[in-house]
RODO-2510 file (C-alpha; in nm, 4 decimals, decimal comma):
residues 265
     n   res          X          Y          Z
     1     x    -2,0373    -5,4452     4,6500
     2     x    -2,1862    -5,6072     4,3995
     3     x    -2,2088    -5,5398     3,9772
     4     x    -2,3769    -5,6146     3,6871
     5     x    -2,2076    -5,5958     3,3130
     6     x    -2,3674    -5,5459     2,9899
     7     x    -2,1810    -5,5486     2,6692
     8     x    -1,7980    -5,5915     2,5571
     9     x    -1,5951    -5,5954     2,8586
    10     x    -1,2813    -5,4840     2,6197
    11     x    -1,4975    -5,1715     2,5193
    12     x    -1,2837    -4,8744     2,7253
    13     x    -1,5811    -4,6324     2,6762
    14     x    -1,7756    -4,7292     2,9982
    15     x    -2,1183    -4,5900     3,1513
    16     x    -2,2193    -4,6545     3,5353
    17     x    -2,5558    -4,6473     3,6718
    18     x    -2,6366    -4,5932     3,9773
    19     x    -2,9877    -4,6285     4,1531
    20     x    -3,1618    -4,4436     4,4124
    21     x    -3,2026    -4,3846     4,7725
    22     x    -3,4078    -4,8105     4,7980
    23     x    -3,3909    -4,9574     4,5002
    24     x    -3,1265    -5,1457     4,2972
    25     x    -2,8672    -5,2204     4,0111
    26     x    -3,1936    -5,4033     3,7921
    27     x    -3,3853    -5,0687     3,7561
    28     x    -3,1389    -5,0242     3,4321
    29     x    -3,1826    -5,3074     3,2735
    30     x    -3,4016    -5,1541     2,9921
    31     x    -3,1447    -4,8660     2,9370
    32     x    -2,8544    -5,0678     3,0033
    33     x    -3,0124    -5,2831     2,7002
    34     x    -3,0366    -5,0186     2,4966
    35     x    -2,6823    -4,8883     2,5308
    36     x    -2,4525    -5,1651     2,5640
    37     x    -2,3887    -5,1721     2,1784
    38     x    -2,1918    -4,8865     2,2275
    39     x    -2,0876    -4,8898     2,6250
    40     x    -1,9467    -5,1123     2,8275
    41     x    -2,2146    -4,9944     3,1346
    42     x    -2,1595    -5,1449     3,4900
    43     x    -2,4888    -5,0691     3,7226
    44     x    -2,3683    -5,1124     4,1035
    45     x    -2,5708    -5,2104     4,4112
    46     x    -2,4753    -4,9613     4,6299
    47     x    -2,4245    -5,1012     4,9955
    48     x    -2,6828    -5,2264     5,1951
    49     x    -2,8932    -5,3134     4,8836
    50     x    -2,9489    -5,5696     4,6522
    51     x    -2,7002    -5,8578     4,5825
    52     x    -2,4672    -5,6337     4,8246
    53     x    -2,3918    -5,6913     5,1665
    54     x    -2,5377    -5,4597     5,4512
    55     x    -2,2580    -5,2377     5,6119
    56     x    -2,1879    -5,3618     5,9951
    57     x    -2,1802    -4,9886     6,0834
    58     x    -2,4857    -4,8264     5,9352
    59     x    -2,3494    -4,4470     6,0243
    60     x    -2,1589    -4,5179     5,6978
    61     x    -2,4785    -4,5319     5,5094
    62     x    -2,3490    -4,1483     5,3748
    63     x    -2,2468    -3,9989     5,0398
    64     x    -1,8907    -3,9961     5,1369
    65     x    -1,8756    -4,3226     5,1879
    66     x    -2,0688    -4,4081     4,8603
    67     x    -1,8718    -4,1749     4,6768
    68     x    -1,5237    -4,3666     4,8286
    69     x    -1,7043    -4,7121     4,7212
    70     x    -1,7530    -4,6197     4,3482
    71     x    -1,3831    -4,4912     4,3338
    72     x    -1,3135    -4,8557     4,4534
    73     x    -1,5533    -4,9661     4,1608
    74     x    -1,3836    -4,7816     3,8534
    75     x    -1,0391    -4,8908     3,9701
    76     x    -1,1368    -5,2242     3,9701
    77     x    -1,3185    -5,1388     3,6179
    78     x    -0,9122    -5,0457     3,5103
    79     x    -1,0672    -4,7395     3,2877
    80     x    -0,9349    -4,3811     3,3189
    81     x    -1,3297    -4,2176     3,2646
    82     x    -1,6270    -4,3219     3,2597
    83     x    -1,9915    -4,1493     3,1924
    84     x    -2,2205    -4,1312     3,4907
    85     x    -2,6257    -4,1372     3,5008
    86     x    -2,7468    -4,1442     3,8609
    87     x    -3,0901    -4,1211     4,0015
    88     x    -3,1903    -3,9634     4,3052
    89     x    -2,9145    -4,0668     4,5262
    90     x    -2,6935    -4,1934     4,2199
    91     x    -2,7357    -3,8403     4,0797
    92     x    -2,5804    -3,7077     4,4261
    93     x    -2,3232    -3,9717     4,4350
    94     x    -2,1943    -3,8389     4,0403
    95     x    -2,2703    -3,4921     4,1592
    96     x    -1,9757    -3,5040     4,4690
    97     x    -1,7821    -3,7500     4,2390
    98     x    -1,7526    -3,5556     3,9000
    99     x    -1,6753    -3,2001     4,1395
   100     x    -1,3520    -3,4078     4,2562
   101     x    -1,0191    -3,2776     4,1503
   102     x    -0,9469    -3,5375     3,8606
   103     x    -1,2913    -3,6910     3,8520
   104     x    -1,2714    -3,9866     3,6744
   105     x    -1,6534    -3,8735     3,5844
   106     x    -1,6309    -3,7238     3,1955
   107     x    -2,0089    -3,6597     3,1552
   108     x    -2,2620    -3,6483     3,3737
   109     x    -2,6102    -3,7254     3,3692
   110     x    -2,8687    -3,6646     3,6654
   111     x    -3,1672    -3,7433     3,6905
   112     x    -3,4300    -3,5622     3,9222
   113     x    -3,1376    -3,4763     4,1616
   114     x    -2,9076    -3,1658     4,2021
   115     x    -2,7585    -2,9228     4,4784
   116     x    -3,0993    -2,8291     4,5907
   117     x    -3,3021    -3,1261     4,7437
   118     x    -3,6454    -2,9796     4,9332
   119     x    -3,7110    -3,0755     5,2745
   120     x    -4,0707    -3,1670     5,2036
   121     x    -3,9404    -3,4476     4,9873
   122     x    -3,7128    -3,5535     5,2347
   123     x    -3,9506    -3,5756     5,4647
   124     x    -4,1791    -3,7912     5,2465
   125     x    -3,9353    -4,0479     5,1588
   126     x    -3,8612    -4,0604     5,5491
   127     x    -4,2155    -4,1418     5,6100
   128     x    -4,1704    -4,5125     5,4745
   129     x    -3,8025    -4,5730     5,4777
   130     x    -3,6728    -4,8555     5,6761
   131     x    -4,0310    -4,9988     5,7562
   132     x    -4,2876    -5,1576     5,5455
   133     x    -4,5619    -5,3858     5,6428
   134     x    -4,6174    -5,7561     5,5952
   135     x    -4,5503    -5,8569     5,2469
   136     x    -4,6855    -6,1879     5,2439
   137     x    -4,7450    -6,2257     4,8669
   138     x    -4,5939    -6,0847     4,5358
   139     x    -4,9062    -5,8584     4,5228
   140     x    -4,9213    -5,7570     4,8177
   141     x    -4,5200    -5,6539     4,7733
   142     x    -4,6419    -5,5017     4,4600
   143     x    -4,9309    -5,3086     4,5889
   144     x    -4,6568    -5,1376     4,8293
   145     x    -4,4245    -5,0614     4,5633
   146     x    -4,7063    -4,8751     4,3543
   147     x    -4,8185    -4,6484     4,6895
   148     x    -4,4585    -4,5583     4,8010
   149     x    -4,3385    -4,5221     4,4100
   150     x    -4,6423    -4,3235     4,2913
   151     x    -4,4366    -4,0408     4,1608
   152     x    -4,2623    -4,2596     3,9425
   153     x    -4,5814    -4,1967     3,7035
   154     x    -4,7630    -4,4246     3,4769
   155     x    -4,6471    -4,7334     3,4055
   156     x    -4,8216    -5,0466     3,2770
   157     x    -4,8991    -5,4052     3,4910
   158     x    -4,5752    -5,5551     3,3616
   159     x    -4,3405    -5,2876     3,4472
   160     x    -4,4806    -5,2444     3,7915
   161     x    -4,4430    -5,6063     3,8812
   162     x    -4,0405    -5,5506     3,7117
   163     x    -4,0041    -5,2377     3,9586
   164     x    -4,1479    -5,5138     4,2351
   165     x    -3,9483    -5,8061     4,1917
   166     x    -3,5900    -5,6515     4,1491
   167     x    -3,7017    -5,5005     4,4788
   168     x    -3,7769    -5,7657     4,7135
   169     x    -3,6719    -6,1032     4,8042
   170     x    -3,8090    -6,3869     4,9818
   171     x    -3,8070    -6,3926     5,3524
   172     x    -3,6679    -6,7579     5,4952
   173     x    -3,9954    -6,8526     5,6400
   174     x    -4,2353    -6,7304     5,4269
   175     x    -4,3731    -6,3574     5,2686
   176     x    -4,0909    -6,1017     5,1003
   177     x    -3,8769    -5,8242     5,2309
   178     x    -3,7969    -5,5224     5,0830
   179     x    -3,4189    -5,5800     4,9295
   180     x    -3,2248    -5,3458     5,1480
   181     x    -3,0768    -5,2882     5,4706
   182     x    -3,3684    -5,1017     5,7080
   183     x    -3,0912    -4,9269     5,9019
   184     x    -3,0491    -4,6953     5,6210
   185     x    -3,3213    -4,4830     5,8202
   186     x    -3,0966    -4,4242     6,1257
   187     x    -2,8168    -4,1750     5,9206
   188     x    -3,1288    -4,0725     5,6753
   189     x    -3,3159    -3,9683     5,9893
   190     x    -3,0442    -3,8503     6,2149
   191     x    -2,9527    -3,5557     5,9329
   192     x    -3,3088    -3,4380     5,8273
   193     x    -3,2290    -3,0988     5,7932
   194     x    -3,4481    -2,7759     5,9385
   195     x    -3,4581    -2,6845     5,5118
   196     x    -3,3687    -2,7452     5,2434
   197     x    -2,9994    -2,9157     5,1608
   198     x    -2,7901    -2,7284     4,9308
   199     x    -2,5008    -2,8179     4,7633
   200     x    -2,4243    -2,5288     4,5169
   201     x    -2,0320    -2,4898     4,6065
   202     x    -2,0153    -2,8652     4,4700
   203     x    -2,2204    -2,7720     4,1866
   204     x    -1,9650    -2,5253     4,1027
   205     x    -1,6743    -2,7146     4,1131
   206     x    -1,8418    -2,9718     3,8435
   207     x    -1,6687    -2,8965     3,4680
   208     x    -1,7684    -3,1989     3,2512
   209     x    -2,0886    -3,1858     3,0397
   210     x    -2,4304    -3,2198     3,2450
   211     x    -2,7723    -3,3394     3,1452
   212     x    -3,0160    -3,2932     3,4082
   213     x    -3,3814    -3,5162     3,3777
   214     x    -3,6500    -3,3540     3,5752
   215     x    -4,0090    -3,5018     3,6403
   216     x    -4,2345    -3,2414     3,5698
   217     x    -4,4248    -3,3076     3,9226
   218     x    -4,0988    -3,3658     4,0802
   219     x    -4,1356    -3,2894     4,4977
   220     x    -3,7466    -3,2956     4,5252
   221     x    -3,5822    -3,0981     4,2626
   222     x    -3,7575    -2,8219     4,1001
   223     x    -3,7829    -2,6120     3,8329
   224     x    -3,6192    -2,3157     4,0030
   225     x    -3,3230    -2,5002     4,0718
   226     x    -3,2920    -2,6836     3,7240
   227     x    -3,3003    -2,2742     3,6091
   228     x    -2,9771    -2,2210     3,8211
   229     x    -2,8214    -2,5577     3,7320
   230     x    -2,8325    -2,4422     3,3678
   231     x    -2,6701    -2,1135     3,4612
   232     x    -2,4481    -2,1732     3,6921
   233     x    -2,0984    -2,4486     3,7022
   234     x    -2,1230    -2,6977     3,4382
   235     x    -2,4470    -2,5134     3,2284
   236     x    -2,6142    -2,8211     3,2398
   237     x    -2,8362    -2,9041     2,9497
   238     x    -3,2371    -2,9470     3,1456
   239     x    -3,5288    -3,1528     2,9796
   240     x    -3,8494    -3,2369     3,1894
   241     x    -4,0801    -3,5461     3,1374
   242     x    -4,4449    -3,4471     3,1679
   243     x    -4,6788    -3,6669     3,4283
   244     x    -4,3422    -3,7772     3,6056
   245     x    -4,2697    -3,6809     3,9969
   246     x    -3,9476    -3,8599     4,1806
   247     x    -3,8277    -3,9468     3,9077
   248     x    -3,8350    -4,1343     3,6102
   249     x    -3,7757    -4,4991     3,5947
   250     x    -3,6027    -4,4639     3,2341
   251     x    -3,8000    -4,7961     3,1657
   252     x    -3,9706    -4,6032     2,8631
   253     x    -3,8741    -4,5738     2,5397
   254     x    -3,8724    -4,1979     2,5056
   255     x    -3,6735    -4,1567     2,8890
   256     x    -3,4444    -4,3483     2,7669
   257     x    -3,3948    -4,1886     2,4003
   258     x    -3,3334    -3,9064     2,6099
   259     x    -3,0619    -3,9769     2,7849
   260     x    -2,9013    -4,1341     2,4633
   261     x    -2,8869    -3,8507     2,2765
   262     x    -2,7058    -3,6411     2,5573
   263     x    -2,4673    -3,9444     2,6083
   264     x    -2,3785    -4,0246     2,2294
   265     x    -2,3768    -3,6569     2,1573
***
């Protein structure tokens, strides 16, 4: 599994970030930027994406296996806690870490994920996951990226190409790929529930302070369930960014400002 650093490797007050369901380690660059003044913050490829390698067995494409990779991660890290911000998938893979009997996770943030995830958005991201059509130019790899990433909002020509490029890499012969392991879809698939998932017993379990991020036009979390999340296990603290689906890129200055304030609280 592969890493990226940012700031004082000495610093024992360290923040890992952890992408979504497709994408990669580079989506944090902006925030990891922002923050490594004051963190040591470590943003993972999970496997099967990015600069890490593609699992020989892709049933393990699960959050228990995830969860047992990032245990791996902060041991090798040498650090007794760290802070967590997950999207989407990341937010799960915090979620199931920080309700572990002596999580290693001391806050938590999530962002546009929590222990209820709606089927209908499940069934969206199934739609294109694991297939995507000839990509035989940066545009055209671009032009994907802005369809299937729509509800990440508004976002201007430069940052779109950034959300492109981290993305995808060269094929040998010629055109791009998307960067991660198509077989993904066969676990993904294979578990679509009948309904929605829920994960509240997990939720419950959680003690450490939670900041939940919610895109106002959000298809997979909604504002019923951030209600509950506030109420219910850790209390969590909820803000929403207006014009936002799944979920915010934190590439913006006031995402980002956000999520500083709950983590330097």
């Amino acid at each position: 599994m592969a890493y990226l650093e940012w700031g004082d490797p000495r610093n024992e007050k360290v923040l890992v970030c952890v992408h979504g369901l497709t994408r990669c380690a580079r989506d944090f660059d902006r925030l990891a930027q922002s923050l490594c003044e004051r963190y040591r913050v470590v943003c993972p490829d999970v496997a099967g994406r990015g600069d890490s390698e593609w699992l020989a067995d892709p049933s393990l494409y699960v959050i228990p296996q995830y969860v047992a990779d990032m245990v791996t991660l902060i041991a090798r890290l040498d650090v007794e806690k760290v802070d967590w911000l997950g999207t989407s998938m990341g937010a799960l893979i915090g979620m199931f870490l920080a309700a572990q009997k002596g999580t290693p996770v001391a806050r938590l943030v999530m962002n546009d994920a929590g222990p209820v995830i709606s089927r209908a958005s499940l069934e969206r991201i199934g739609m294109y996951l694991g297939k995507w059509p000839p990509l035989p130019t940066i545009e055209a790899a671009e032009a994907y990226v802005r369809t299937v990433s729509a509800p990440f909002g508004a976002h201007s020509d430069a940052e779109w190409r950034f959300l492109t490029e981290v993305a995808v890499r060269k094929n040998a012969e010629d055109g791009y790929r998307m960067n991660y392991d198509p077989r993904l879809a066969e676990p993904y698939k294979k578990a679509l529930p009948e309904k929605d998932l829920e994960f509240w017993p997990v939720w419950e379990q959680i003690r450490c302070p939670t900041f939940v991020l919610r895109g106002a036009e959000s298809d997979l979390l909604s504002r019923a369930t951030c209600e509950n999340m506030a109420a219910r296990g850790p209390k969590a603290k909820v803000r929403e960014i207006s014009g936002v689906g799944h979920a915010p890129t934190l590439l913006h200055d006031d995402q980002i400002r956000i999520v500083r304030d709950f983590l330097l609280s």
